[in-house]
C-alpha positions in Angstrom: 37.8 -61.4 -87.7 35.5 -59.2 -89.6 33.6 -62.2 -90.7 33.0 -63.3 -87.3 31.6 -60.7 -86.0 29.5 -60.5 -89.0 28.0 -63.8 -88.7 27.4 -62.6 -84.0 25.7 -59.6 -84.9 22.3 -60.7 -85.3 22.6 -63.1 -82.6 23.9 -59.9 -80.6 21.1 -57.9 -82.0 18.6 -60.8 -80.8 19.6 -61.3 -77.4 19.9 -57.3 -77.0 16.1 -57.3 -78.3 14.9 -59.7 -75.8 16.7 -58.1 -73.1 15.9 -54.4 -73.5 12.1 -56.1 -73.8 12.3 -57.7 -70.5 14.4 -54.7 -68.9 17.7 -57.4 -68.5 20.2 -55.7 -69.9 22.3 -56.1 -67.0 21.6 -59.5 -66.2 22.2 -60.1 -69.9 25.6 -58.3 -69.7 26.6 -60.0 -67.1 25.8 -63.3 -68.1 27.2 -63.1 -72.1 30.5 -61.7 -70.3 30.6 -65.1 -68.3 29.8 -67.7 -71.4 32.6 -65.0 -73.4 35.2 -66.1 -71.2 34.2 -69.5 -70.9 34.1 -70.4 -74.8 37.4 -68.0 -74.9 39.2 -70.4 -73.0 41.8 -72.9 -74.3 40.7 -75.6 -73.2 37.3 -75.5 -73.7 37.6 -74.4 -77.1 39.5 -77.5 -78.1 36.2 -79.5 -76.5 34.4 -77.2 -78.2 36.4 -77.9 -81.7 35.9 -82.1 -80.9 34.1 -83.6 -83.6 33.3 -86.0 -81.2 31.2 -84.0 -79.2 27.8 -83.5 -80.2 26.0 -80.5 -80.5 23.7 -81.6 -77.2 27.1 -82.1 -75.4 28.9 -78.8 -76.3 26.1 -77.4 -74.9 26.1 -79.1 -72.0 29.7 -78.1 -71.6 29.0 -74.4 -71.8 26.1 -74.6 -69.6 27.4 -77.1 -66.7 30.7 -74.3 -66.5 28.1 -71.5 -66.5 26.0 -72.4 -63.7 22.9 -71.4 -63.6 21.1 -70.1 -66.6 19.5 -67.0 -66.1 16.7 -68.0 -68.0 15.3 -70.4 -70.6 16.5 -68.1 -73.0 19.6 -68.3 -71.8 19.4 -71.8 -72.4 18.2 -71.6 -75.9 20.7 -69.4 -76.6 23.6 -72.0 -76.4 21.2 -74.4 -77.6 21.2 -72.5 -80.8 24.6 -71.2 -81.1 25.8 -75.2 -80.4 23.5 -77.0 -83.2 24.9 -74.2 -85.5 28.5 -74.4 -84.8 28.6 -71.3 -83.3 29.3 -71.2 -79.4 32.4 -69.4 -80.2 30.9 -66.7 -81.6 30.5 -65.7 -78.1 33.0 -63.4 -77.0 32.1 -61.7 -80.2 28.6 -61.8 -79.1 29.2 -60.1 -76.0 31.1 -57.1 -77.4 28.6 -56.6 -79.8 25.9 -56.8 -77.0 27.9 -54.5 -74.8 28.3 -51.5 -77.5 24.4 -52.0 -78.2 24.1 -51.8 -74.4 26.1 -48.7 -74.1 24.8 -47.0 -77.1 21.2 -47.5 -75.6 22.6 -46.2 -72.5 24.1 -43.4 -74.4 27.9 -44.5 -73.1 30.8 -44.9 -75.2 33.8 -47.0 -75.3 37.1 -45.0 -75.1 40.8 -46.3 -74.5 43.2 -44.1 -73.5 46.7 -44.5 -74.4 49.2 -42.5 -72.3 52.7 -42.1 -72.4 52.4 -42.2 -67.7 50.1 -43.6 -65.6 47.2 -41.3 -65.2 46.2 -40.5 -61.6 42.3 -40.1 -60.5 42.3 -36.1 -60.8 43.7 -36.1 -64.2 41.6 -38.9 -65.7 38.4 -37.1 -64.0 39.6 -33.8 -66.1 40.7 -35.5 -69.0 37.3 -37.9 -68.9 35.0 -34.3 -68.3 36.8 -32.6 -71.5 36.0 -35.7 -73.7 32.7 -36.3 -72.9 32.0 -32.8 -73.8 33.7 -33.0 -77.1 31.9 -36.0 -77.5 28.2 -35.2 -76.4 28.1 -38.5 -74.3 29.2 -40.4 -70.9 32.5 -42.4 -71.7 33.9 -45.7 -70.1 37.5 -45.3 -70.1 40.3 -47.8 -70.0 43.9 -46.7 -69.7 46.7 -48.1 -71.4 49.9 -46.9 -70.5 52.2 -47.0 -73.5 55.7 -45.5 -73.2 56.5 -45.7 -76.7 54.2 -42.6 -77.0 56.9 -40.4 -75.5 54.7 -38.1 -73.8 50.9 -37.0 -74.2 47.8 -39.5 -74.5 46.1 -40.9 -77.6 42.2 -41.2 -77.1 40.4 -43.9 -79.4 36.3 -43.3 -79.0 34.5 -45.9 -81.5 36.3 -45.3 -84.9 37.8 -41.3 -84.0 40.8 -41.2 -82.9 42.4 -38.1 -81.4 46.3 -38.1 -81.3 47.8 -35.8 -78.9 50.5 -37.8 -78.3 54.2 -36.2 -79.0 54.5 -39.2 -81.2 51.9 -38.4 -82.5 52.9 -35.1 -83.7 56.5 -36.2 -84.7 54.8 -39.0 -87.2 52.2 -35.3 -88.9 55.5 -33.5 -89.0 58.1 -36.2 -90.6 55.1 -36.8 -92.9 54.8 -33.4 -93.7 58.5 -32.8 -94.6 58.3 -35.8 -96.9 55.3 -34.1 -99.2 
């Protein structure tokens, strides 16, 4: 996986380039979350994986399911990615575009595990403590997780804050054993 996403990040870094030139980093968002989750699926990465299929036709493929191309550099894009072998570096692409979108934004990624659903007022608190700690807007996704026993894990990036009671029962067994 690392290798993947080693060989999208200058393509990321490209098409971020171009769009935060032409003020499209929406439009670019947008769009790179569409082709993502049309080279992600099944079927169309088998196509994708025919050595039949030229590199013209793959991205053909990718195109015709896309609809309309924001842009010629849209279309140059796939062009590229397909005579290189790449179009399903794509998904990997858009994350990559998406945390360079955020970071230029100054928002952060942050998943919430929780042991119970989380309703509006106490994601809101929770959400208004974080971004303080971590001197920047978050976008959250919860994931409820039972096997937590109580309390919420917090991933932001690569920190990780544990305040999960299983959490604290894996620091104190560990402890105990040194």
């Amino acid at each position: 996986m690392a290798e993947l996403v080693t060989i999208a990040r200058p393509y990321a870094e490209a098409v971020f380039r171009l769009a935060l030139e032409s003020k499209a980093l929406a439009v670019w968002s947008e769009r790179l979350n569409l082709l993502a989750a049309i080279s992600a699926d099944e079927q169309v990465r088998s196509r994708l994986g025919d050595p039949e299929l030229s590199a013209t036709q793959k991205a053909a493929l990718i195109s015709s399911l896309a609809g309309e191309p924001a842009g010629g550099d849209e279309t140059n894009l796939i062009s590229v990615l397909a005579e290189n072998g790449r179009l399903v570096l794509l998904p990997e692409i858009a994350a990559l575009f998406t945390a360079l979108k955020g970071a230029e934004e100054g928002v952060k990624e942050a998943t919430i595990h929780s042991a119970f659903p989380l309703d509006d007022a106490q994601l809101a608190t929770l959400l208004g403590d974080l971004e303080a700690r971590f001197g920047s807007r978050l976008k959250a996704e919860v994931v409820v997780d039972q096997s937590l026993i109580g309390g919420v894990k917090i991933v932001v990036g690569d920190q990780v804050l544990d305040a999960s009671v299983r959490g604290k029962l894996e620091a104190l067994g560990s402890a105990l054993k040194n």
